[in-house]
C-alpha positions in Angstrom: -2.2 17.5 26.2 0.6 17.1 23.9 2.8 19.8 22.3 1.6 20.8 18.9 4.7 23.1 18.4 7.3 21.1 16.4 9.7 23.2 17.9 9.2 22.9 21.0 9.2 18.7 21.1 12.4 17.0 22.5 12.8 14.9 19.7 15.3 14.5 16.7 13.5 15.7 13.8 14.0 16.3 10.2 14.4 20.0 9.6 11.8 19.3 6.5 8.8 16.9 7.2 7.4 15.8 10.4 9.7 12.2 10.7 11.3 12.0 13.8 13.6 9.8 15.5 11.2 7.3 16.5 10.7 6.6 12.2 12.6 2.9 11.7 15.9 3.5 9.9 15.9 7.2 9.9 18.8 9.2 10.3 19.8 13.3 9.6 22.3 14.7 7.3 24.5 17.7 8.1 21.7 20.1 7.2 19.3 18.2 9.2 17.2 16.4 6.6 16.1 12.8 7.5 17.0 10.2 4.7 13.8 9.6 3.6 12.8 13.4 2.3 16.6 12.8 0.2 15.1 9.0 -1.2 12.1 11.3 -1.9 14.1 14.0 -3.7 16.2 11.0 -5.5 12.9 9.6 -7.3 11.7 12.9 -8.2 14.5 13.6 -10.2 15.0 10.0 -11.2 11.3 9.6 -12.6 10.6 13.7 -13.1 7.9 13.7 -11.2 5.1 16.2 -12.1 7.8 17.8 -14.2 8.1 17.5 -18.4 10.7 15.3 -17.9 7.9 13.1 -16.3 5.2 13.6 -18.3 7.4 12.6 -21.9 8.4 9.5 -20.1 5.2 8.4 -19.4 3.7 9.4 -22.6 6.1 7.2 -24.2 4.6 4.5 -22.0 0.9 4.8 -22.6 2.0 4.3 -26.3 3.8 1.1 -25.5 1.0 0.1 -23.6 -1.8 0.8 -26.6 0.7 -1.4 -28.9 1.1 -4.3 -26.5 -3.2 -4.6 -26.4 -3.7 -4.1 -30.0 -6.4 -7.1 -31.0 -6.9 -7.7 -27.2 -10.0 -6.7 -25.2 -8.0 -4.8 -22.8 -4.5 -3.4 -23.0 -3.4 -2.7 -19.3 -4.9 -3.8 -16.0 -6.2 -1.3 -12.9 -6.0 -2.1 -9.4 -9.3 -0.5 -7.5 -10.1 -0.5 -3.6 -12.5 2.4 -3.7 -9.9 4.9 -2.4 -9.3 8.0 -4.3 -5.7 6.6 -6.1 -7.4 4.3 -7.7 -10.6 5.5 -8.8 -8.9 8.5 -10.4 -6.6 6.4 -11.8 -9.0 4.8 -14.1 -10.8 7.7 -14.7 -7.5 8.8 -16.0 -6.6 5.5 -17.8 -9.9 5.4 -19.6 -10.5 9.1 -20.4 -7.2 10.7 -19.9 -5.2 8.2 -21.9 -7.4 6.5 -24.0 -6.5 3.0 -22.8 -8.7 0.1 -22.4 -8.3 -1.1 -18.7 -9.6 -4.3 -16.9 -10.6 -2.9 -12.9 -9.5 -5.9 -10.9 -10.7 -6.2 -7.2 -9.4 -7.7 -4.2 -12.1 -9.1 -1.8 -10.4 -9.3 1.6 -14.3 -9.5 2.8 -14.0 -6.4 5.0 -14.8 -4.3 3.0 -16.9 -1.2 3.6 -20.5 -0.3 2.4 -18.9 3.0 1.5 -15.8 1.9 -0.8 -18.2 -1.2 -2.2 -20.5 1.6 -3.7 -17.6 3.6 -4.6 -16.3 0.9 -7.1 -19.2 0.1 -8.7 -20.2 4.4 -9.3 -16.8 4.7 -11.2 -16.8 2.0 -13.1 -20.4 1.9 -14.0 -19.7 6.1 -14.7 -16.3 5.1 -17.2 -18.2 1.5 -18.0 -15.2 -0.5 -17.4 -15.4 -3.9 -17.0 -14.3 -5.4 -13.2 -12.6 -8.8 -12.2 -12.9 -9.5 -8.5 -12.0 -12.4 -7.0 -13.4 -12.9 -3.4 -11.2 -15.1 -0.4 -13.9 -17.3 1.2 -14.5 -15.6 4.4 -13.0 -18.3 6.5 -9.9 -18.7 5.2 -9.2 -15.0 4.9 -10.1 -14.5 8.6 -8.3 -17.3 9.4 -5.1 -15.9 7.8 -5.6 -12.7 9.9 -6.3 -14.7 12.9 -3.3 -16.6 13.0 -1.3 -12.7 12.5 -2.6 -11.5 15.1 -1.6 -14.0 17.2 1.2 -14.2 16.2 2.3 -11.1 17.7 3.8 -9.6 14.6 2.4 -5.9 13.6 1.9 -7.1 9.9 -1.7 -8.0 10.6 -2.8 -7.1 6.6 -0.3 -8.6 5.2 -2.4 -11.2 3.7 -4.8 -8.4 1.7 -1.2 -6.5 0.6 0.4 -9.6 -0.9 -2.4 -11.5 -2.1 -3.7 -8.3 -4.2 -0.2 -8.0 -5.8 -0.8 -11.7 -7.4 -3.6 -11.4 -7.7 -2.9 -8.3 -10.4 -0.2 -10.9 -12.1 -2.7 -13.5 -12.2 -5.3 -12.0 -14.3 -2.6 -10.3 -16.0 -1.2 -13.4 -17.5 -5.0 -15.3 -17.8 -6.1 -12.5 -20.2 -2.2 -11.9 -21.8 -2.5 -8.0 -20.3 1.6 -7.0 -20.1 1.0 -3.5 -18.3 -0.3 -3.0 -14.6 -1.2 0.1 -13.4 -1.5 0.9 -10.1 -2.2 4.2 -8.1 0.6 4.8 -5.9 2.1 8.7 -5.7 5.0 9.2 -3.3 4.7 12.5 -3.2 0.9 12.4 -1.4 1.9 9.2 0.3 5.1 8.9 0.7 7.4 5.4 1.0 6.2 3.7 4.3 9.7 3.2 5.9 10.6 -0.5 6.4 10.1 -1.8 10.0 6.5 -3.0 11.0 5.3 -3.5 7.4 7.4 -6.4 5.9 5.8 -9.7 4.2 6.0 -11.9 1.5 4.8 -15.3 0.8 6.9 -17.4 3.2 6.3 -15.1 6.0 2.5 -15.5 5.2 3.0 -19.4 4.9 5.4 -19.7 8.3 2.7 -17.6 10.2 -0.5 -19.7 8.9 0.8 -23.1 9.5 1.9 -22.1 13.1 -1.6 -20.6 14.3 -4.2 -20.8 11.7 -6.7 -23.6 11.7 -8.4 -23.4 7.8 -6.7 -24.8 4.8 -5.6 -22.1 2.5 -7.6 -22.8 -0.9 -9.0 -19.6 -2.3 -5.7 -16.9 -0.9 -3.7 -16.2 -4.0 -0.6 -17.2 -2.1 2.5 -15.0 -4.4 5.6 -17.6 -3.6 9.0 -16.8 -4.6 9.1 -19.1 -7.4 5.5 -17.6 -8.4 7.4 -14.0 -8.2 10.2 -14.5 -9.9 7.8 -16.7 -12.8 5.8 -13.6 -13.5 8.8 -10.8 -13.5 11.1 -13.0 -16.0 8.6 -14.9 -18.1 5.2 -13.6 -18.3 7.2 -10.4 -17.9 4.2 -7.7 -17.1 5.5 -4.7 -16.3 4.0 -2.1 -13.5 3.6 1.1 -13.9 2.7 3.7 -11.3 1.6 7.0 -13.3 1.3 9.3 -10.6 5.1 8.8 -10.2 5.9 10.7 -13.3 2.7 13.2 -13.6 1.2 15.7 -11.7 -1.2 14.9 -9.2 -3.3 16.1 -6.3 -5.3 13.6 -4.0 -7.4 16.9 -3.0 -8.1 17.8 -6.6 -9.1 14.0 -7.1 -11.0 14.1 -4.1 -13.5 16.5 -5.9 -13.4 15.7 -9.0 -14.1 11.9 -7.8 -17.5 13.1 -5.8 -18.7 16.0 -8.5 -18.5 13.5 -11.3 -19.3 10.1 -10.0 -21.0 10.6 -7.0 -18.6 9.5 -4.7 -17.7 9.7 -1.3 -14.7 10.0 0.9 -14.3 7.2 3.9 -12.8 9.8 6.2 -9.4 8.8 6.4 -6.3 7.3 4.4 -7.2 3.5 4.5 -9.9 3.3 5.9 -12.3 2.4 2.7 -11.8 -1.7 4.7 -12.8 -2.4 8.2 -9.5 -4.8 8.8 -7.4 -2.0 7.4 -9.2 0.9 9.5 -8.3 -1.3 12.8 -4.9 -1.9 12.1 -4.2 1.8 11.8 -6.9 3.2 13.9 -6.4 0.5 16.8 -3.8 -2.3 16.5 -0.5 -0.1 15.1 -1.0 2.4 17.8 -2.4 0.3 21.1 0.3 -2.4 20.9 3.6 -0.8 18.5 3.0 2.5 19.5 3.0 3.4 15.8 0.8 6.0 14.2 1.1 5.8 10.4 -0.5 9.3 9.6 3.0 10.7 9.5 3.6 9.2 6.4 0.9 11.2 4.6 1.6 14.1 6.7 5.2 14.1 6.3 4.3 14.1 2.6 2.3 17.0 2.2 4.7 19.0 4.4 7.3 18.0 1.5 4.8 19.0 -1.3 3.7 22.1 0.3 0.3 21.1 1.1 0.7 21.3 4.9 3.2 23.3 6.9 5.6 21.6 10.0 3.4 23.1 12.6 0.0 21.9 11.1 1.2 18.7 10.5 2.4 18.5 13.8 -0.5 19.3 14.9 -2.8 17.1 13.2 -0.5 14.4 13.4 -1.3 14.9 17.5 -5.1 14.4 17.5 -6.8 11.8 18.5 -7.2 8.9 15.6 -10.5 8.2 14.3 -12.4 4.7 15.2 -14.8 3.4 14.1 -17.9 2.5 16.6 -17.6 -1.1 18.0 -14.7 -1.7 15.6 -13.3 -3.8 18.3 -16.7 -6.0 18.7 -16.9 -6.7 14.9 -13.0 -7.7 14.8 -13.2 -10.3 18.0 -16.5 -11.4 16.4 -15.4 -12.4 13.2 -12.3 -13.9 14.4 -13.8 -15.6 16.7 -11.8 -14.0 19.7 -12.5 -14.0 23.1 -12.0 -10.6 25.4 -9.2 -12.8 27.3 -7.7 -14.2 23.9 -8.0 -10.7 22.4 -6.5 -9.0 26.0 -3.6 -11.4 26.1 -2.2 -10.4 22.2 -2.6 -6.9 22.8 -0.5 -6.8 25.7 2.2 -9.4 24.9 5.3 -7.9 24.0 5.3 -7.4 20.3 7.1 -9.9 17.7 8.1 -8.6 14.1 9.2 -10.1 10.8 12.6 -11.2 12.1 11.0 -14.3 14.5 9.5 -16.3 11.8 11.0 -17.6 8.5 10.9 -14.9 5.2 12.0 -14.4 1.9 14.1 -11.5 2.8 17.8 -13.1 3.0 17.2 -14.1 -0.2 16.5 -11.0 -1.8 19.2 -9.1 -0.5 21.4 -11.9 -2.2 19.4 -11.4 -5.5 20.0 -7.6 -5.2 21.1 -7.1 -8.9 18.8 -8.9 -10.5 15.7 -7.5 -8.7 17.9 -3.9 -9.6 17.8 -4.8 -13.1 13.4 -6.3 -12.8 12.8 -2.6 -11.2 14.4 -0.5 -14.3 12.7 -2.8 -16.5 9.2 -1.9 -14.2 9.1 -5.8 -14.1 9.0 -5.3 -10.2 8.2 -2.3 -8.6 11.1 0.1 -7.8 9.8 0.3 -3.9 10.1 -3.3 -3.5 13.8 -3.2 -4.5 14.4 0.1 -2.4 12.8 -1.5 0.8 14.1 -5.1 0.7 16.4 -5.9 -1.4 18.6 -4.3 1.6 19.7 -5.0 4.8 17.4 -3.6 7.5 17.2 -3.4 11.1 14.4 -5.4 13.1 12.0 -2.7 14.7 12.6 -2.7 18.6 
């Protein structure tokens, strides 16, 4: 039975949140707080988070984003998985703000029955219009096939990357300059970089060496496809819960009194893929359990202390009933095939061509894209600088 006593653990730990030694690319300062609780601290002042500093920044915004739709049928565009960020996000959008949002959905095919339903409730509840665009099953199973052989722990890299252009895409096809998507450091936190790198070259290197299906319906975002939307169709994102107040517990009920829906039972897992990458794959073959993000968070915001996060962050992960079964079956795995990847010794970003070199070079001008909101501010942050391969 493991130690549920923070204290008592023989580990390096920061004397704030939960991270410990084992986090990629941590280190302590002289008071014992791990660097990313100070990058933490840094955006709260930079962005006045929850604060009126915050709140008159982004009020200035939803008025820019109101002038930019005027004589359009929609003036900014919403990302929606079914989670509770996003749902409450276009509650707010709507309702809150007064906008006129566009829900946009990314169909990885995985999803669940639970987040499907949750989708439609909220938008049929706010009656905003949804654009989804679905990957043919094939070739989206194929791209996760040829991942996860590959060794490498960014299995859903795929759903993260093609969802980003897929925002940009219907973005530019209905002339929509503002995305807004449901992202809140505080609750979440900023995933450290080490097992969760990709971008479009990583995606292509990895398909062409293992996968089998021609890529046709994957909205592939290439650097030159990046870099067009930043500097010339020039949409901006936005990421509201950065500069207001927000509670994912007070959205939780609000969410389920209003709208009639329900929680999934556990951050990420509204899709099947992404409940078996954190509920199986991350832990059984990286040794990586991603619940200290959230965890670490609300030990920062005061939600959770040290010693309860600890100790939830040292139960036993939730998986789903024959979660294993569905994923060799779809992929067409065999037990052997499946065996094999799970107990090869792990590959990461660094063994297959990326864009990342090439970012770092571009530093200032990807600097420049994030204070303009052009490109999020967490892509510059985690890599647009050097970073060590995870061991």
């Amino acid at each position: 039975m493991q130690n549920t006593d923070i204290n008592q653990v023989d580990l390096q730990k920061c004397s704030r949140c939960i991270y410990d030694e084992r986090v990629p690319s941590i280190y302590f300062d002289y008071e014992g707080v791990c660097n990313y609780c100070r990058q933490v601290e840094s955006l709260s002042e930079q962005y006045g988070t929850g604060q009126p500093k915050g709140e008159a920044l982004f009020s200035v915004m939803v008025e820019d984003i109101k002038l930019s739709g005027r004589g359009k049928p929609y003036d900014c565009i919403v990302g929606v998985s079914g989670g509770t960020d996003s749902s409450y996000l276009v509650y707010l959008a709507k309702v809150k703000w007064g906008l006129r949002p566009l829900a946009v959905h990314y169909d990885n095919t995985w999803n669940s029955a639970i987040a499907t339903m949750n989708i439609h409730k909220v938008l049929n509840g706010l009656d905003v219009d949804l654009y989804t665009h679905v990957v043919m099953n094939k070739e989206a199973d194929d791209i996760f096939r040829a991942f996860f052989l590959s060794g490498v722990a960014e299995i859903e890299a795929s759903t993260d990357l093609g969802y980003a252009y897929l925002l940009r895409k219907v973005a530019a096809k209905y002339s929509i300059k503002y995305i807004l998507e449901g992202h809140s450091f505080l609750e979440e936190g900023i995933t450290p970089l080490g097992r969760n790198y990709f971008d479009g070259k990583y995606i292509q290197s990895i398909h062409r060496q293992f996968g089998r299906v021609k890529i046709n319906s994957y909205p592939l975002m290439t650097f030159s496809r990046f870099l067009n939307s930043a500097l010339f169709h020039r949409v901006k994102f936005i990421r509201p819960l950065w500069y207001i107040a927000y509670s994912k517990e007070n959205a939780k009920s609000f969410l389920s009194k209003h709208f009639d829906w329900r929680y999934y039972g556990g951050h990420h897992l509204e899709n099947r893929m992404t409940a078996f990458y954190h509920s199986i794959y991350l832990p059984q073959k990286f040794g990586s359990d991603m619940r200290n993000n959230t965890l670490a968070a609300r030990v920062r915001n005061g939600t959770l202390s040290r010693n309860e996060a600890w100790a939830e962050y040292n139960t036993q992960l939730m998986i789903e009933d024959e979660l294993v079964a569905y994923f060799k079956k779809r992929l067409g795995l065999t037990d052997v095939q499946y065996q094999q990847v799970m107990e090869t010794t792990p590959k990461n970003w660094t063994n297959y061509p990326t864009y990342k070199k090439r970012f770092e070079r571009l530093r200032p001008l990807f600097f420049l894209l994030a204070k303009a909101n052009l490109v999020p501010m967490s892509f510059y942050i985690k890599y647009c600088f050097p970073a060590k391969a995870p061991k």
